[in-house]
C-alpha positions, 0 to 999 in steps of 0.5 A: 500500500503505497502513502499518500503524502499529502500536502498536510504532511509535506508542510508539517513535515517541514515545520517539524524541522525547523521548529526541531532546530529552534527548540535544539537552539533555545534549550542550548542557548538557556543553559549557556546563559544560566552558567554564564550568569553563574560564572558571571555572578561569582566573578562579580559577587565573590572573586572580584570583591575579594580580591578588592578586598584583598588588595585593601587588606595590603595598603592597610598593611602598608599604612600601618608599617608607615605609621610604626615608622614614624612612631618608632622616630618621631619623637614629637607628641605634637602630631599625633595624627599617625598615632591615631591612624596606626590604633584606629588599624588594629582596633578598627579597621583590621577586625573589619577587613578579616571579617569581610574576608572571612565572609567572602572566603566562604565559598573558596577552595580549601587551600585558599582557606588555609592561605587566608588563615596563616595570613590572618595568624601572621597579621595578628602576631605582627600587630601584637609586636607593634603594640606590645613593643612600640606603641606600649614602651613609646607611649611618652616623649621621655621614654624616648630619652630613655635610652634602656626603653628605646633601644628594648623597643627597637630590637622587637621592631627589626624582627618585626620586618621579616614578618612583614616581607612575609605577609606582603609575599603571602597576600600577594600570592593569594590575590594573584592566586584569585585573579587567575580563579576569576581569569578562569572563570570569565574564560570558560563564560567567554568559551561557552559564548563562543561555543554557543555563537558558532552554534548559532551561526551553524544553526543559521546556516543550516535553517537558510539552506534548509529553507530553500531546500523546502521553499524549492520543494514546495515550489515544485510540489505545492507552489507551481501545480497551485499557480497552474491552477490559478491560471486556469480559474482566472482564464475561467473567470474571465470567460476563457475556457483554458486549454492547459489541463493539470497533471495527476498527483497523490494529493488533494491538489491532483485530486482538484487538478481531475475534478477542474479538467472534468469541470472544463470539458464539461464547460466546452461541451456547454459553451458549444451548445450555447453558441448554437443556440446563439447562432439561432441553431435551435436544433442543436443536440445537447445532451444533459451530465446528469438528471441533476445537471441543472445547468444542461436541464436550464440551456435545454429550457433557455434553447426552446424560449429563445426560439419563442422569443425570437418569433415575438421579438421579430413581430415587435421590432416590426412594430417599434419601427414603425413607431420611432420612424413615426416619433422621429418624424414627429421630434424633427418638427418639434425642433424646427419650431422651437429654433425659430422660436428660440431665434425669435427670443434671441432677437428679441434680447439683442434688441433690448440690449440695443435700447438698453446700451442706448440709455448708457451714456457714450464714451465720448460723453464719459470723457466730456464729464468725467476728465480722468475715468474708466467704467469696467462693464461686464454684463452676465447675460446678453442684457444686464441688471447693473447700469451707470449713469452719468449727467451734468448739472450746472457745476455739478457731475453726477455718475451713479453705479447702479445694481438692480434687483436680478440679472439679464431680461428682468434686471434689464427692466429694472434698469430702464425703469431707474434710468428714466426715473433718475433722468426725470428727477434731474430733468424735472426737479429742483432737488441737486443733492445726492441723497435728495435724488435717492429719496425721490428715486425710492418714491419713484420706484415704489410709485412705478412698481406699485408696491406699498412700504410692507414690502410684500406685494414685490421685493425689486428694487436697485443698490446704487451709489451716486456721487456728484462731483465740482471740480471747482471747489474739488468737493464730493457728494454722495448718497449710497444704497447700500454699496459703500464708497472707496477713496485712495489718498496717498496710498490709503484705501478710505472707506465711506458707509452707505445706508442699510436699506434699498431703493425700493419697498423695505420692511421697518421705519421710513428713513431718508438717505443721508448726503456726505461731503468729501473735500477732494485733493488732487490725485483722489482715485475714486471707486464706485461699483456692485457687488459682482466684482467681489462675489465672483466664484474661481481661484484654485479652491473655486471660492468668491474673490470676496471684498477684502482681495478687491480692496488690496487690488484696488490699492495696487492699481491706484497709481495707475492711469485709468485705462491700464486700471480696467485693463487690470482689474479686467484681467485680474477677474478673468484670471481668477474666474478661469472656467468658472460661469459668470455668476452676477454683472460687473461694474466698477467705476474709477475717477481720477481727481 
């Protein structure tokens, strides 16, 4: 019986592997940590600090030699300073050091034992010496003048210097002996290390090459017989029934390698019969897989419909001809009609812009009144809400920038119906103020439009600014509806109020407009205008051009002549609107005083 060696088991398989070298990996790496912390933790816990100790122990016995020294010929009690150190030694400081030491030499080796307790025995007969001959006998200034208790004294102190080159000797010998112990110890942590790093190294190596040795097996095993499968689903999901067919294996992917080839042939013999079918071959054979093939059973069904269908569908598409030949006919006279009329429109609001361009004044008329001025007039439409006017009265100029409710035909109306209101008024009346002619503008309008004060038979109305301007007496007038008046003086922009309500029907208390006066100086620019410029939509983030940027452009243009003003502002607008539709009318106004 031959096994099957499914891709299950060639995968774990290869896990098995490698999670084999990783435990192998972590358990020697744990144990060669561990003992490097053992080793390391006795060099530091134990070996180092006794031999600091040691070496310690060692300049306290050379501090204490020096200050037996100076006992011994120093005769002096004044400085007792050394005197003090060499007792402070044996009673204190010693006891302490041997206790440490004794602490410390717990976990030593018996011979270094034996060697601490010879050299304590030594330090203590050598101590005793100093005590009992030296510091004893010489403990007053006249028993150094005491030539029998000074030369007693001195005799113990040379034999004493034997036992010192022997305790050097000895405590030498055990210091050097435990730093090779601590040498030892961080050379074998060291040859673990290094162990355990080419063990790592191997192990590395080994996990790489068998990872491509398993990365090439499962390339060619599982990798390219799934890719092969991809392919043909995806030609499969794209329509395209592949040719390509999957070689049999022992796994679940030849098993689905068989299951997708029947799953093809099955396809193409369904694909023949539908395009059959398509072809209008209703007598085309096919023959069902099974009695559960639900697809054969539904193209069997679908075939004898389509051949029911087809003989209706011709009946309809004979009738719908005629229909839509019927219907065409029909939109084609609907068209002609509606370009006359729309021609007939057309011409109609080219007339009115005819009549309405007749009420603006010329430019040879501008000139005449205005010396030094420009007028920037961009209707939206063929036909514009927003008009200016210019007359003269004895000394006085007026010109007036005027927004009307609207735009195009409806604004156009309003416009006529200021413009002879206003001409009326100059023509007719006494009244010569600019606020004066607002008022009777206001009563002229609601008369016309036959609108009462509550403003709810009709909201139309005009926003405007009139100015009246003497060259004479370099004075200004003006009355504002609304839109403010700008004057730039010496590289300032000065901005004069309007009233807050229109000419026209408003809700609230009758009010009159109220009339400014301005002393001009020569170089005065003056601005008037609607509020078309300003509310113009464009600029990178398509947002309103907005008052406070037409403020900072008028500034910027103040010095220049007033041609090459409307040229700008002209310019400036059209870069700003790029393809943006015109949204209001625009007028701006410019006099130079």
């Amino acid at each position: 019986m031959k096994i099957r060696f499914t891709i299950g088991r060639r995968i774990g398989f290869g896990f098995a592997i490698f999670i084999l070298l990783t435990v192998v990996a972590f358990v020697l790496t744990v144990y060669t940590l561990n003992d490097s912390k053992r080793r390391t933790e006795t060099v530091v816990g134990q070996v180092a600090p006794s031999v600091a100790e040691l070496k310690e122990l060692n300049l306290l016995l050379q501090r204490s030699h020096t200050d037996i020294s100076k006992w011994y010929y120093n005769k002096s009690f004044n400085d007792v300073v050394f005197r003090d150190e060499l007792r402070a030694i044996i009673r204190t400081e010693y006891p302490k050091k041997k206790a440490t030491l004794i602490e410390f030499s717990k976990l030593w080796s018996k011979e270094e034992k034996d060697q601490l307790v010879e050299l304590f025995d030594t330090i203590s007969h050598l101590f005793t010496v100093y005590q009992e001959d030296i510091i004893d006998q010489l403990n007053t200034p006249e028993a150094y003048d005491d030539p029998n208790i000074y030369l007693l004294a001195r005799l113990p102190y040379e034999d004493s210097e034997v036992d010192i080159k022997v305790i050097y000797k000895n405590l030498n010998e055990l210091i050097d002996l435990k730093q090779r112990v601590a040498e030892d110890e961080t050379n074998s942590m060291f040859s673990s290390i290094n162990f355990l790093k080419t063990f790592v190294i191997w192990l590395g190596i080994t996990l790489v090459i068998g990872g491509i040795l398993i990365g090439i097996f499962t390339t060619r095993s599982i990798t390219r017989p799934i890719q092969v499968l991809k392919k043909m689903l995806l030609s499969m999901g794209l329509g395209i029934l592949p040719k390509e067919r999957v070689s049999a294996s022992r796994d679940e992917i030849g098993e689905m390698g068989n299951a997708l080839n029947d799953l093809i042939r099955s396809m193409q013999h369904t694909t023949d019969f539908a395009k059959e079918t398509g072809a209008g071959n209703f007598d085309a054979s096919y023959t069902p897989l099974s009695k559960d093939d639900s697809l054969g059973h539904a193209l069997l069904k679908m075939r004898d419909d389509l051949a029911e269908n087809e003989r209706v569908l011709e009946q309809k598409v004979i009738e719908r001809t005629e229909e839509v030949v019927r219907q065409k006919s029909e939109i084609e006279n609907k068209n002609e009609e509606l370009e006359i009329l729309y021609k007939q429109v057309t011409d109609s609001i080219h007339y009115a812009k005819r009549i309405q361009d007749a009420i603006l004044p010329t430019n040879n008329a501008v000139k005449q009144m205005l010396k030094d001025a420009f007028i920037l007039f961009k209707p939206k439409d063929i036909v514009s809400g927003d008009f200016y006017w210019i007359e003269k009265k004895k000394d006085l100029v007026y010109f007036a920038a005027v927004d009307c409710t609207g735009h195009g035909v409806p604004g156009a109306f309003m416009s006529l119906v200021g413009h002879n209101i206003l001409k009326d008024i100059i023509n007719n009346t006494t009244a010569t103020k600019p606020a004066e002619i607002l008022d009777r503008l206001r009563e002229g309008v609601v008369s016309t439009l036959r609108v009462d004060d509550t403003g709810k038979q009709a909201k139309d109305g005009m926003d405007m600014t009139l100015c009246a301007i003497n060259y004479k007496t370099m004075e200004l007038q003006y009355a504002a509806a609304f839109n403010p008046l700008y004057i730039i003086r010496n590289g300032e922009l000065m901005l004069h109020a309007a009233n807050k309500f229109p000419i026209g029907s408003f809700v609230g208390e009758k009010t009159n407009f109220d009339n400014h006066v301005i002393p001009l100086l020569k170089g005065d620019q003056i601005f008037i205008f609607s509020d078309g410029y300003a509310d113009q939509f464009g600029g990178p983030s398509g947002k309103k051009f907005m008052v406070g940027n037409f403020r900072k452009l008028l500034l910027q243009i103040a010095e220049l002549d007033s041609e090459t003003q409307k040229q700008k502002l002209d310019e400036t607008l059209l870069t700003w609107q790029g393809g943006q539709e015109q949204v209001d009318d625009v007028l701006v106004i410019g006099v130079k005083v």
